[in-house]
C-alpha positions in Angstrom: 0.0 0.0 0.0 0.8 3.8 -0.4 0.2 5.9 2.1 0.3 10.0 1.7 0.0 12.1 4.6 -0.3 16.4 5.3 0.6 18.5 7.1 -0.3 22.6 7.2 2.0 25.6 8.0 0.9 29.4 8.2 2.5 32.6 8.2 1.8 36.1 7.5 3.6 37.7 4.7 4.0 40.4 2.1 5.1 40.1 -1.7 4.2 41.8 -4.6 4.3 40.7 -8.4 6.3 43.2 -10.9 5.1 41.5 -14.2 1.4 41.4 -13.2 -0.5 44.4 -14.5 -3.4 44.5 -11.6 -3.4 45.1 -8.0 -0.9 42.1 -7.3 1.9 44.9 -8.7 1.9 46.7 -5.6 3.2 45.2 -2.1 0.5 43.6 -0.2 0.2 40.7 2.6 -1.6 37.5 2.9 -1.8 34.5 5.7 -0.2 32.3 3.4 -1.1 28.4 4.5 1.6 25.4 3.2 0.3 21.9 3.3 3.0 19.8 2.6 2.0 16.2 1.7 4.4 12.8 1.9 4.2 9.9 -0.3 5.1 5.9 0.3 5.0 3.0 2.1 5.3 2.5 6.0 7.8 1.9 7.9 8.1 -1.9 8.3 11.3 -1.8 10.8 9.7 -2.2 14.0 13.5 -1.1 16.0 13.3 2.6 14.1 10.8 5.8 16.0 8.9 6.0 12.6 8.0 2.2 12.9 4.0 2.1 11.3 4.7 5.8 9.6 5.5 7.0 6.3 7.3 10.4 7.6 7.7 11.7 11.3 5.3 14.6 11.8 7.8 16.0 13.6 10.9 15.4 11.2 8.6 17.2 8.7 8.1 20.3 11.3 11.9 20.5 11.8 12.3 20.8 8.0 10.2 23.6 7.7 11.6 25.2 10.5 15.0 25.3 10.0 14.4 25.6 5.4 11.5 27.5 5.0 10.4 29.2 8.0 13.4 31.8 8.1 12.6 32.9 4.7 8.7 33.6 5.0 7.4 34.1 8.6 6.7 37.8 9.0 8.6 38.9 6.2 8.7 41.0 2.7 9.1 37.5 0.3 10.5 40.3 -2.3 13.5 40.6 0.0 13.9 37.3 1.6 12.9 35.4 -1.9 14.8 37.8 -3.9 16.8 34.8 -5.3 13.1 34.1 -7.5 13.1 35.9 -10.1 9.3 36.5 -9.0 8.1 35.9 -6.0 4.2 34.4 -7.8 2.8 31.5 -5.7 4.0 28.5 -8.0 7.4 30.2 -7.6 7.3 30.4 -4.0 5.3 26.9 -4.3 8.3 25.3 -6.1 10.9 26.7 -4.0 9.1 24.9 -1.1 8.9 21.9 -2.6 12.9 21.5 -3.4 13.6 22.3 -0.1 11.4 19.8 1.9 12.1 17.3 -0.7 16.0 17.4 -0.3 15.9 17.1 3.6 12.6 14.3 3.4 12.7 12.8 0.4 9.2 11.5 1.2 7.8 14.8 0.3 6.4 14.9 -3.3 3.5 17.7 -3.2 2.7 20.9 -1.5 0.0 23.5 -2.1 0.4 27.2 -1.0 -2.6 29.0 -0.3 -2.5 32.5 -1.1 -5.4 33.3 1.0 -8.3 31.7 1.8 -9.7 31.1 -2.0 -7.0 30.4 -4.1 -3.7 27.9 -4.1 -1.2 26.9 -6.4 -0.1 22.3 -6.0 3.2 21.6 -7.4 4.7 18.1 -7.4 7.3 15.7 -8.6 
């Protein structure tokens, strides 16, 4: 069997979009939400922590707080993401992804809500 499992991370912060010709060209704010998901089988080693699992909650929080959170909690994403060359949600989306993925390789999708009514999913 294959097993996927979530899990959500918020955080207030601002971005704007040079290339867009609306309102999303000036610098404005959202509470951005990340739901990260993991793909694969469990855990069959019943000596390992993550015995019955397919990823460690927790592993997954300290991911995002060491990779990600630095760069988008309370902050301006057109500084802190300036390495983007835009900071649009799939950007920022994408971005998220590679990160988690390199330290838990079980992570294949995320979606990043910009707001409550609209998200961007990326996956490999």
């Amino acid at each position: 069997m294959r097993y996927t499992v979530s899990k959500r991370f918020d955080f207030p912060a601002a971005h704007s979009n040079s290339h867009h010709a609306g309102q999303c060209n000036h610098k404005h704010g959202h509470t951005w939400v990340l739901e990260v998901c993991a793909e694969g089988p469990l855990v069959e080693a019943d000596d390992r922590d993550d015995f019955g699992m397919v990823l460690d909650f927790q592993r997954l929080k300290e991911a995002y707080t060491e990779m990600i959170e630095p760069f988008v909690e309370h902050q301006d994403l057109d500084e802190t993401l300036a390495f983007l060359p835009e900071r649009t949600t799939e950007l920022i989306a994408g971005w998220a992804l590679e990160q988690l993925h390199s330290a838990c390789p079980e992570v294949q999708r995320v979606r990043l809500w910009e707001g409550l009514t609209s998200y961007v999913e990326v996956e490999l």
